[in-house]
Every structure is written in structure tokens, then in C-alpha cells.
C-alpha atoms as an extended CHARMM CRD file, in Angstrom:
* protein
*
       138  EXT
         1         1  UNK       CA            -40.1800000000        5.5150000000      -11.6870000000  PROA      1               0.0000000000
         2         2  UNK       CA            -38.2960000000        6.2930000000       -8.7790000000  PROA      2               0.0000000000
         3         3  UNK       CA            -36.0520000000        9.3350000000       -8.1440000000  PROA      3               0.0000000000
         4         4  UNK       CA            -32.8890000000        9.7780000000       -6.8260000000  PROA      4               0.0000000000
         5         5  UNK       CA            -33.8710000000       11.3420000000       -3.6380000000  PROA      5               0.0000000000
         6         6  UNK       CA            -36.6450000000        8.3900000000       -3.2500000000  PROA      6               0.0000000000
         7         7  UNK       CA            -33.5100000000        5.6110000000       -2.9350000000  PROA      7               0.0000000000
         8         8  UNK       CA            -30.1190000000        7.5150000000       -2.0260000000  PROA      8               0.0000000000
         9         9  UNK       CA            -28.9970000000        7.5500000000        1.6990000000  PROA      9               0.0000000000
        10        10  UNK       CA            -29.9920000000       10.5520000000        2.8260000000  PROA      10              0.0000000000
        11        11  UNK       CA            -27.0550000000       11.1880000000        5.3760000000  PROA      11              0.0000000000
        12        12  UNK       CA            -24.1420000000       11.3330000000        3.3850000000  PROA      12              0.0000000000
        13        13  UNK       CA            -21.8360000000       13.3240000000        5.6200000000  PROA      13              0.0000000000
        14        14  UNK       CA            -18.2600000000       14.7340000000        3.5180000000  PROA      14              0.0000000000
        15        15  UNK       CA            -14.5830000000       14.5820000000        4.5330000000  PROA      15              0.0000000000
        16        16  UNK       CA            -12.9250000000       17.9930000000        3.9940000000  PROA      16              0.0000000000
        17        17  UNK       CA            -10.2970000000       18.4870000000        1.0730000000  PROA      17              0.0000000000
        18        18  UNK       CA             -7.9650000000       19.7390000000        3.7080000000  PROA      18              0.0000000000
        19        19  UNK       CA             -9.1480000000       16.5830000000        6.6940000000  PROA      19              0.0000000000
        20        20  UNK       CA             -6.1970000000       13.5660000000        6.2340000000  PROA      20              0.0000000000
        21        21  UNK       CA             -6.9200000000       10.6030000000        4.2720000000  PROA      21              0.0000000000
        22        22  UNK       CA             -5.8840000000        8.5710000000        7.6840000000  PROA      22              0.0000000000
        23        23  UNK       CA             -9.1780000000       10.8460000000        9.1470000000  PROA      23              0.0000000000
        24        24  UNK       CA            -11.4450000000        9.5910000000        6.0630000000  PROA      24              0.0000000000
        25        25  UNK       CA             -9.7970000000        6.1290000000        5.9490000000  PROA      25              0.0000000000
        26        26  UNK       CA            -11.2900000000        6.4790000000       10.4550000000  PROA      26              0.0000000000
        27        27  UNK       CA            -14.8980000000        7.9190000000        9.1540000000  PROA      27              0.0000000000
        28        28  UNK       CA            -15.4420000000        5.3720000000        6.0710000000  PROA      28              0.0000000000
        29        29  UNK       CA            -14.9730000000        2.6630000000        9.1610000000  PROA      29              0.0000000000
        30        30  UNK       CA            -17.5620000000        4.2800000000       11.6800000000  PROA      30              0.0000000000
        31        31  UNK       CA            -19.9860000000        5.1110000000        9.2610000000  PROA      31              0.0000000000
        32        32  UNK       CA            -19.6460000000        1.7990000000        7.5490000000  PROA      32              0.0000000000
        33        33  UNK       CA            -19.5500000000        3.0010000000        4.2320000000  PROA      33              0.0000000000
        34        34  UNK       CA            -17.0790000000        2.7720000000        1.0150000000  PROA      34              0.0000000000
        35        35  UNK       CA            -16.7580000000        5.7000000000        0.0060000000  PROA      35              0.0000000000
        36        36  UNK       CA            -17.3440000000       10.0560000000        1.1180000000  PROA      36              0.0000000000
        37        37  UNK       CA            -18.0270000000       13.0700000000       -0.6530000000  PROA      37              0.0000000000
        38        38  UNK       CA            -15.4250000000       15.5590000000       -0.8990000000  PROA      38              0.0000000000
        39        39  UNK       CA            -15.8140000000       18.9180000000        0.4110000000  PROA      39              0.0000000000
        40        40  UNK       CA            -13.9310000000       21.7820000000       -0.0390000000  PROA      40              0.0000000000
        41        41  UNK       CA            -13.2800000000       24.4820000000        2.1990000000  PROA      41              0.0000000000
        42        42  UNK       CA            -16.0860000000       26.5450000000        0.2050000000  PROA      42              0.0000000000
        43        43  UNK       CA            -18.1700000000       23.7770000000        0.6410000000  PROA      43              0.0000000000
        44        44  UNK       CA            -18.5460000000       22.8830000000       -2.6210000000  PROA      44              0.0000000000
        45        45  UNK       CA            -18.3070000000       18.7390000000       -3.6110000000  PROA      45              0.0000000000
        46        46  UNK       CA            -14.8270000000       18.4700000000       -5.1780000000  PROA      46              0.0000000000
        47        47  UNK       CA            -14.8380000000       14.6550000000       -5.7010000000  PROA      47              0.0000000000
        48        48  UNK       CA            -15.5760000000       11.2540000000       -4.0760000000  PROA      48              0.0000000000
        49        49  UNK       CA            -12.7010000000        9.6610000000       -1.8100000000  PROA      49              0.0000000000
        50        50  UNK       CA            -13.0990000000        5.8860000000       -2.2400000000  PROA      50              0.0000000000
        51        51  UNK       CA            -11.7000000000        2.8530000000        0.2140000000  PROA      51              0.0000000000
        52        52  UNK       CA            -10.3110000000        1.7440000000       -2.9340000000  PROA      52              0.0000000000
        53        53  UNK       CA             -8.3160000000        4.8630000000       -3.8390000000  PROA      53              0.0000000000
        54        54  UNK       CA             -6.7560000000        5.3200000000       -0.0400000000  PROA      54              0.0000000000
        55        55  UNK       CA             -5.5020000000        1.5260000000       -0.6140000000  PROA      55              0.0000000000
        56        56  UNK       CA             -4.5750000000        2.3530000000       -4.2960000000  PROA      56              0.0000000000
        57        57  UNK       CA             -3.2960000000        6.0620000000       -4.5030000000  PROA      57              0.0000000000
        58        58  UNK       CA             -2.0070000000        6.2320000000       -1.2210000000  PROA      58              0.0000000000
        59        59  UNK       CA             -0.9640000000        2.7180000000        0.7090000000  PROA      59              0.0000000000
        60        60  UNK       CA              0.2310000000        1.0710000000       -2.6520000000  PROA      60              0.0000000000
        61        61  UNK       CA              2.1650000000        3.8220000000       -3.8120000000  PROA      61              0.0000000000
        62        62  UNK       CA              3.9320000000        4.3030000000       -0.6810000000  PROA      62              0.0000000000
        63        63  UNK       CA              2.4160000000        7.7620000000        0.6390000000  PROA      63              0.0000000000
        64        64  UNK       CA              1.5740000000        8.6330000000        3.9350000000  PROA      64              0.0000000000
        65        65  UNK       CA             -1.9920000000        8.4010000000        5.0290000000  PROA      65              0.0000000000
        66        66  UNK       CA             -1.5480000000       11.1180000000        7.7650000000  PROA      66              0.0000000000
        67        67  UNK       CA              0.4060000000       13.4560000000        5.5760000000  PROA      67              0.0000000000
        68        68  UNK       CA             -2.1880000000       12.5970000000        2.2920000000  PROA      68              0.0000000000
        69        69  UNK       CA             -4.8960000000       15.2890000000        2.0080000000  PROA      69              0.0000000000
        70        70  UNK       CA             -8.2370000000       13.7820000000        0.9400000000  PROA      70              0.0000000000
        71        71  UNK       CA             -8.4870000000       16.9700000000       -1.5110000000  PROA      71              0.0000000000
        72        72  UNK       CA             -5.4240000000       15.6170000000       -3.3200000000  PROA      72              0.0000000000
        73        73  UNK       CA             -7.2200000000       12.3810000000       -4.3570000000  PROA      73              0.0000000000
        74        74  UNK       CA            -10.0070000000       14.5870000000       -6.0690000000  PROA      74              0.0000000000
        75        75  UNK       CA             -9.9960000000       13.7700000000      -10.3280000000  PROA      75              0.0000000000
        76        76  UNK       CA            -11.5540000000       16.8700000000      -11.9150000000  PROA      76              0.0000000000
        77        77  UNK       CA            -15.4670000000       17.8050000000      -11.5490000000  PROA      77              0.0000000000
        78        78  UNK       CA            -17.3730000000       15.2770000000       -9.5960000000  PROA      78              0.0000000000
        79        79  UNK       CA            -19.7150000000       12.9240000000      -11.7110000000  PROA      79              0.0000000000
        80        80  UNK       CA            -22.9480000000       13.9580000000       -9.4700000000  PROA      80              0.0000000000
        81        81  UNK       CA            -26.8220000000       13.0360000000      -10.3100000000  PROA      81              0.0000000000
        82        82  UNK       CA            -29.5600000000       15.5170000000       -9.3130000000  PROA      82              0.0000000000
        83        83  UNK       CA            -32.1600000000       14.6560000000       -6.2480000000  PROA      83              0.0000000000
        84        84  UNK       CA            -34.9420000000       14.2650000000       -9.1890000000  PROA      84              0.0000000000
        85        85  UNK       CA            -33.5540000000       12.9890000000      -11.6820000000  PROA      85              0.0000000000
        86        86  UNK       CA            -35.0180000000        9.2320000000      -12.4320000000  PROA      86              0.0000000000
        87        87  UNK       CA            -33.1810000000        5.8190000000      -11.7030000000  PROA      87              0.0000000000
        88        88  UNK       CA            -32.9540000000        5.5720000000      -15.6420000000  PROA      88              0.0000000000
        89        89  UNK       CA            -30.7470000000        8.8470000000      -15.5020000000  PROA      89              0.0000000000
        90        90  UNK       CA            -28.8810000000        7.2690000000      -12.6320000000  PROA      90              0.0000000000
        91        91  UNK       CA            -28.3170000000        4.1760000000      -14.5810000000  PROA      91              0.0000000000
        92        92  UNK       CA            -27.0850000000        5.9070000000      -17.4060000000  PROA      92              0.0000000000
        93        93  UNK       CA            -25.0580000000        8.3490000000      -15.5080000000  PROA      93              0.0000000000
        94        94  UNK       CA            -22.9650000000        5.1360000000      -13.5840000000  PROA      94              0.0000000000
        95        95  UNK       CA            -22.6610000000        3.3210000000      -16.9250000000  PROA      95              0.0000000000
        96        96  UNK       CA            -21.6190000000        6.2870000000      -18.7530000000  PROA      96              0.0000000000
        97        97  UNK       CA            -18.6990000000        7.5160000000      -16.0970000000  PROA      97              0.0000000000
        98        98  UNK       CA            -18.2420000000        3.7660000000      -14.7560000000  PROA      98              0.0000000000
        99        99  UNK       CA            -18.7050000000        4.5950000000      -11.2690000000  PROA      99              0.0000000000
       100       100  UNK       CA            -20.6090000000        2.6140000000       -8.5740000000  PROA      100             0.0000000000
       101       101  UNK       CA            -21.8510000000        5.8210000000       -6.4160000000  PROA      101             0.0000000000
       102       102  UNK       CA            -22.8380000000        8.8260000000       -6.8380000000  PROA      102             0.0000000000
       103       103  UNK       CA            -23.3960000000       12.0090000000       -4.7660000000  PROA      103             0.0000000000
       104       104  UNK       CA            -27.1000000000       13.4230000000       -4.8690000000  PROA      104             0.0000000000
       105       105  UNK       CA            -27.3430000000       17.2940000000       -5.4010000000  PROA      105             0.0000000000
       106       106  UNK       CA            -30.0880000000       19.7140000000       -4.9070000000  PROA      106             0.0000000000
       107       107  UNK       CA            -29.0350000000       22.8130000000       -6.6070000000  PROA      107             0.0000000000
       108       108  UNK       CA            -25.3870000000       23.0080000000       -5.2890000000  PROA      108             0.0000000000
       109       109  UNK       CA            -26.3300000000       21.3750000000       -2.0200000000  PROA      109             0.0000000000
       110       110  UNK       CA            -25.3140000000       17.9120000000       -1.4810000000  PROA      110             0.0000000000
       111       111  UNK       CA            -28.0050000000       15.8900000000       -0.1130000000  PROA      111             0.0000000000
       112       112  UNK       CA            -27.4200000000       12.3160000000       -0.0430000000  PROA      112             0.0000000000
       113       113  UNK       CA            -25.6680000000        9.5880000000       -2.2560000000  PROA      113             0.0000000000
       114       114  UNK       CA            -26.8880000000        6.9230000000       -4.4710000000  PROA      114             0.0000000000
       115       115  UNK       CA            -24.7030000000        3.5350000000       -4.9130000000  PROA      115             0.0000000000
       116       116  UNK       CA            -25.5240000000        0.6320000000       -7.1980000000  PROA      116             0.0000000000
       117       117  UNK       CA            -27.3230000000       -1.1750000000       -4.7450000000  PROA      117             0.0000000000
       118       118  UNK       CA            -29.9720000000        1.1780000000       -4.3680000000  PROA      118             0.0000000000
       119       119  UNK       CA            -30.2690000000        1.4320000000       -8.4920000000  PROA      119             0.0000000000
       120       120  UNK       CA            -30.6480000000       -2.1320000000       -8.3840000000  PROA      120             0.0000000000
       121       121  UNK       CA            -33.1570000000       -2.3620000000       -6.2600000000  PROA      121             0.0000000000
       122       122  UNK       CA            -35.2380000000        0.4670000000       -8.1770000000  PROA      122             0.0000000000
       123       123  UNK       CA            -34.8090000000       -0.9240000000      -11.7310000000  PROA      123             0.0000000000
       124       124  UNK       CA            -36.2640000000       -3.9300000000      -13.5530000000  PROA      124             0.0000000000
       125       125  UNK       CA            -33.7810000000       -6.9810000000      -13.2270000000  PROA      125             0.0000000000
       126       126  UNK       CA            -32.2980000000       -6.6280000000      -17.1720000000  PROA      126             0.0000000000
       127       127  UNK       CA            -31.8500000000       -2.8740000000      -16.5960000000  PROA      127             0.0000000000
       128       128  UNK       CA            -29.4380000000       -4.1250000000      -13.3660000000  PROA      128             0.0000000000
       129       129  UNK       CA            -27.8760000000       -6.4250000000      -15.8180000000  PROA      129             0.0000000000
       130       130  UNK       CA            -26.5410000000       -4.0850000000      -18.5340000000  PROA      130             0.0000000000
       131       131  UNK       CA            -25.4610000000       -1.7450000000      -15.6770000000  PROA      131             0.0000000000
       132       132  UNK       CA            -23.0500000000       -4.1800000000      -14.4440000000  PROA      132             0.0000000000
       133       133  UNK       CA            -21.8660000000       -5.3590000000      -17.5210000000  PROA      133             0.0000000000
       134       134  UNK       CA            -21.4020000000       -1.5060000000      -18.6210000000  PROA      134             0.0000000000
       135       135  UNK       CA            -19.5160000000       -0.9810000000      -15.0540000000  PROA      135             0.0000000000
       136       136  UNK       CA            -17.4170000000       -4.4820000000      -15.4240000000  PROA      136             0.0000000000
       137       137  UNK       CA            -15.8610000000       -3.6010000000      -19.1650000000  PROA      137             0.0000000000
       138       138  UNK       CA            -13.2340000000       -1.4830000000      -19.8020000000  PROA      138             0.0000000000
């Protein structure tokens, strides 16, 4: 069974807790991508910044995307999955914290990230199934 360092993208690149979410709203559009790690000043990963959450937390309530820190938008510990752990773990780890993506970690060092479409591609088609039902409920 594949790993998650044998289907994440390898070149996840971070926005900086103190970096504007206008500035991560700019690099989720060149990098063509939904969603960044979070990286503090210490680089450690403080969270994920989603498109989602700069149209949710910031444009809907009314707060200014230049102003907005991407660091503020970080919930707690970030749900991560380590670089060998299996796609089973990496099912189980989406379904568990219903999240779609996941940053990749080797030791403390993040190395990638690994989003549902890669999982689906690496599991039998029931397995990709149940993860979507488990993501879809509430």
C-alpha cells in the first residue's frame, strides 16, 4: 500500500502566520491550489489556511483581507499525517478530523501535502466511498 510521501505533492510551499491573508488569498491563485500550510515565524506548521476560510472568516464576516493575518485563521494543533504513514492511515486521519488535505511531515519538517484526490486515487474504489460519506456528514 502506498505511503503518504508516494502520493502527496511534494512542493507544498507555506504562507507565514505573520504574511496577510490578501498575500495567501495572491499565492493560493499562482500556485493553483486550495489551500497552504501555515508557518510560523519558528517555522513550525501552525495550521492550514483554506480558500474557503479567507471567503468565510474573513470576506463574509466583513474583515479586511490586507489587515487579516493568515496566523489568526489557525484552529489549534494542525491535523498532520506522517511521510510513511499508509493511505489507510490517511483515510482514517481525513475521516476522523473531516478534512480534505493534509500537510505531510517528516519529523517536524513539512514536506509535502496530501488532498483527497490523491487518497482516492491510492485506495480501492469502496474505501473512496466511505471517505466521502465520512467527510459529507456532520
Amino acid at each position: 500500500m502506498p505511503v503518504a510521501r508516494d502520493i502527496m505533492t511534494a512542493s507544498a510551499e507555506c504562507i507565514g502566520a505573520e504574511d496577510s491573508v490578501s498575500d495567501a488569498a495572491r499565492k493560493l491563485t499562482e500556485l493553483g491550489v486550495g489551500a497552504l500550510p501555515i508557518c510560523g515565524t519558528d517555522d513550525k506548521l501552525k495550521g492550514v489556511l483554506t480558500d474557503r476560510d479567507i471567503i468565510v472568516k474573513v470576506l463574509g464576516k466583513g474583515r479586511d483581507p490586507q489587515q487579516t493575518k493568515a496566523g489568526e485563521l489557525a484552529q489549534g494543533e494542525a491535523v498532520t499525517i506522517g511521510a510513511d504513514d499508509d493511505a489507510d492511515e490517511i483515510f482514517a486521519t481525513m475521516a476522523r478530523h473531516k478534512v480534505r488535505r493534509l500537510p505531510v511531515i517528516d519529523g517536524h519538517r513539512l514536506v509535502g501535502m496530501v488532498a483527497l484526490a490523491d487518497v482516492a486515487r491510492a485506495l480501492p474504489a469502496p474505501q473512496v466511498g466511505d471517505l466521502l460519506e465520512a467527510l459529507s456528514t456532520d
